[in-house]
C-alpha positions as a Markdown table, in Angstrom:
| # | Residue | x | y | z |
|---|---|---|---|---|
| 1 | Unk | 24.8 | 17.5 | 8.8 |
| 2 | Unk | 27.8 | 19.2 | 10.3 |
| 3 | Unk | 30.9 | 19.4 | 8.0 |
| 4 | Unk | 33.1 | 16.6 | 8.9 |
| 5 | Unk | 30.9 | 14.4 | 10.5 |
| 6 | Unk | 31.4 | 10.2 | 10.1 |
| 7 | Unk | 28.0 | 9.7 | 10.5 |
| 8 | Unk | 26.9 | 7.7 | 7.1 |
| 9 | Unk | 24.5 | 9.3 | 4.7 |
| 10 | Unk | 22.0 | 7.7 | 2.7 |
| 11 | Unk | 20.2 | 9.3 | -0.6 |
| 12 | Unk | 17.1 | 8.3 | -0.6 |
| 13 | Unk | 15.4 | 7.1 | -3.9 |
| 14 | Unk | 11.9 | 6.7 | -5.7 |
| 15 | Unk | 12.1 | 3.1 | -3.8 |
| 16 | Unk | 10.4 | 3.7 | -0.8 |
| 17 | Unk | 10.4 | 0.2 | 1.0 |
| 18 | Unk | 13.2 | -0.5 | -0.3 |
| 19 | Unk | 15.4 | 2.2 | 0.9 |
| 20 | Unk | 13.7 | 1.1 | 4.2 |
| 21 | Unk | 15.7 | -2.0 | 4.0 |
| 22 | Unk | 12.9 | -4.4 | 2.4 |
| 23 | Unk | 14.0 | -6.7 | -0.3 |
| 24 | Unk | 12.9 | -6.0 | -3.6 |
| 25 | Unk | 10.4 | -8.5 | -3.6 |
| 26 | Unk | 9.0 | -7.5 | -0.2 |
| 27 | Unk | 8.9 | -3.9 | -1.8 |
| 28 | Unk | 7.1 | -4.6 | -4.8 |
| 29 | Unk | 3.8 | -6.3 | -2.7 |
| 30 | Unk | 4.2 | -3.2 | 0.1 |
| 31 | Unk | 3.9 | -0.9 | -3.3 |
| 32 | Unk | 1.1 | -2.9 | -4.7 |
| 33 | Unk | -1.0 | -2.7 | -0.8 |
| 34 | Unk | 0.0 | 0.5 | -0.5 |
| 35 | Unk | -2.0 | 1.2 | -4.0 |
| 36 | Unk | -5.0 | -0.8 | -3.6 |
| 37 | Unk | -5.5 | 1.8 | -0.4 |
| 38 | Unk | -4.8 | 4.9 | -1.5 |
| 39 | Unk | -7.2 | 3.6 | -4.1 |
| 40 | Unk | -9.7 | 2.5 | -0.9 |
| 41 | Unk | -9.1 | 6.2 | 0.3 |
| 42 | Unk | -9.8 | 8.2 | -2.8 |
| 43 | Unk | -13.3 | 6.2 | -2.6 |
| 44 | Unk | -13.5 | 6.8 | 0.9 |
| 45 | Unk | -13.0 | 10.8 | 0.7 |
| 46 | Unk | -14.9 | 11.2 | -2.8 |
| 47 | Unk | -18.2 | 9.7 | -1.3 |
| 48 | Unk | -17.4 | 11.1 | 2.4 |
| 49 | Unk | -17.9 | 8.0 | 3.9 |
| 50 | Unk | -17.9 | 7.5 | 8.1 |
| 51 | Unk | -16.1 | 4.3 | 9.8 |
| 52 | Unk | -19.9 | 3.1 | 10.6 |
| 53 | Unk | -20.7 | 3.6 | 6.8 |
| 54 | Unk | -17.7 | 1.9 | 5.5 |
| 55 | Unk | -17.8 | -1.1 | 8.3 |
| 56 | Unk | -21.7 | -2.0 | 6.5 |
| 57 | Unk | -20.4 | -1.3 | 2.8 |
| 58 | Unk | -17.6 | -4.1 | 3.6 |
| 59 | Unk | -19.2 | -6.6 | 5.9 |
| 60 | Unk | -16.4 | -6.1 | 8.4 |
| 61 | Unk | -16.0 | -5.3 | 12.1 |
| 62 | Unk | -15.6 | -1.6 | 13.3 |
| 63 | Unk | -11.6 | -2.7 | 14.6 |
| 64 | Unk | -11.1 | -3.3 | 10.7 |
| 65 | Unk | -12.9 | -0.7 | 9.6 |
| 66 | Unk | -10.7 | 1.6 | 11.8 |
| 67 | Unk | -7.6 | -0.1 | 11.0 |
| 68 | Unk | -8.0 | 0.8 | 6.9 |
| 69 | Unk | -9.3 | 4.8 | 7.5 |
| 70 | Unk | -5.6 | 4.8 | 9.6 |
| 71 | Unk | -3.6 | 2.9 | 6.9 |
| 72 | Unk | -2.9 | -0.3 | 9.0 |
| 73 | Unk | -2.4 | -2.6 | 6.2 |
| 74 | Unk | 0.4 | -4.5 | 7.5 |
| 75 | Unk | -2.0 | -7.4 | 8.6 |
| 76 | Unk | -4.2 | -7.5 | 5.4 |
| 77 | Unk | -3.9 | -9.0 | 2.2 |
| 78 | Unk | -3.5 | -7.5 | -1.8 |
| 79 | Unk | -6.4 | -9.8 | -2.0 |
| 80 | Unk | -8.8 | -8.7 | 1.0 |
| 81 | Unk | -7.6 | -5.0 | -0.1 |
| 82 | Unk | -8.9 | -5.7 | -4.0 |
| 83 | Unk | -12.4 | -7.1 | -2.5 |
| 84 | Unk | -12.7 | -4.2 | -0.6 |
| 85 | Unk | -12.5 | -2.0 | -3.5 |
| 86 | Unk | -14.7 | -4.6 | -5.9 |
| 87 | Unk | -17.2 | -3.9 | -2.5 |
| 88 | Unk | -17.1 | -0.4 | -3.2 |
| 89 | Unk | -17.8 | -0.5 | -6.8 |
| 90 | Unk | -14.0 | -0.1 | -8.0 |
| 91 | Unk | -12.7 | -3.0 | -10.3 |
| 92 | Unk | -9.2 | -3.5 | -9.8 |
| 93 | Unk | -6.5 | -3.8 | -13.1 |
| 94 | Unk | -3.1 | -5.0 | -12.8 |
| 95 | Unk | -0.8 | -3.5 | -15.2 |
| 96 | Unk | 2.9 | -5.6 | -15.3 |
| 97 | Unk | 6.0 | -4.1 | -16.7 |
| 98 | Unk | 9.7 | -5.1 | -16.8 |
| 99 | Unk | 11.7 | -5.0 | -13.6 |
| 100 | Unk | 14.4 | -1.8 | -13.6 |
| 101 | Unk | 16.6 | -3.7 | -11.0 |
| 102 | Unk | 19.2 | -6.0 | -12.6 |
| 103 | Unk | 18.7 | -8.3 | -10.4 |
| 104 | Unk | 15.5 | -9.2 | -11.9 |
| 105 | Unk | 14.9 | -13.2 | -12.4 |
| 106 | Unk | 13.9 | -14.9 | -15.2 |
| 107 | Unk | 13.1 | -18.5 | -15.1 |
């Protein structure tokens, strides 16, 4: 940025969604999707598997089959995203740990 520019800056952080202006919440479940794909994908490469091949494995129609091969979660579930991966022999394990935000609630 040119020296004495107004224009605001913003450093960004290890928070992805939420320096993308999602509340913490919102950012937390994006994190948790984006995951259970990456996870999907790692399958997906490792056993070279085709749209066709990965439309039978899941029972699902070649739109959604395309949709998960170009990360187009937005529309599907942590759920539908963990029975993918239970379809393609992964088991899925959620590990918890305390919140680093202070704005953590405890009820």
């Amino acid at each position: 940025m040119p020296k004495g520019s107004n224009r605001p800056t913003h450093v960004s952080t290890d928070k992805l969604f939420e320096d993308l202006g999602f509340s913490t919440e919102e950012a937390a479940v994006l994190d948790f999707k984006l995951t259970l794909h990456n996870e999907i994908m790692k399958v997906v490469e490792k056993k070279n598997l085709t749209s066709r091949q990965l439309e039978k494995l899941l029972d699902i129609p070649q739109p959604r089959a395309s949709e998960l091969l170009n990360g187009k979660i937005a529309q599907m579930s942590a759920d539908r995203l963990t029975k993918y991966l239970h379809r393609l022999g992964r088991q899925v394990k959620v590990t918890t740990l305390p919140a680093r935000s202070q704005g953590s609630r405890v009820a």
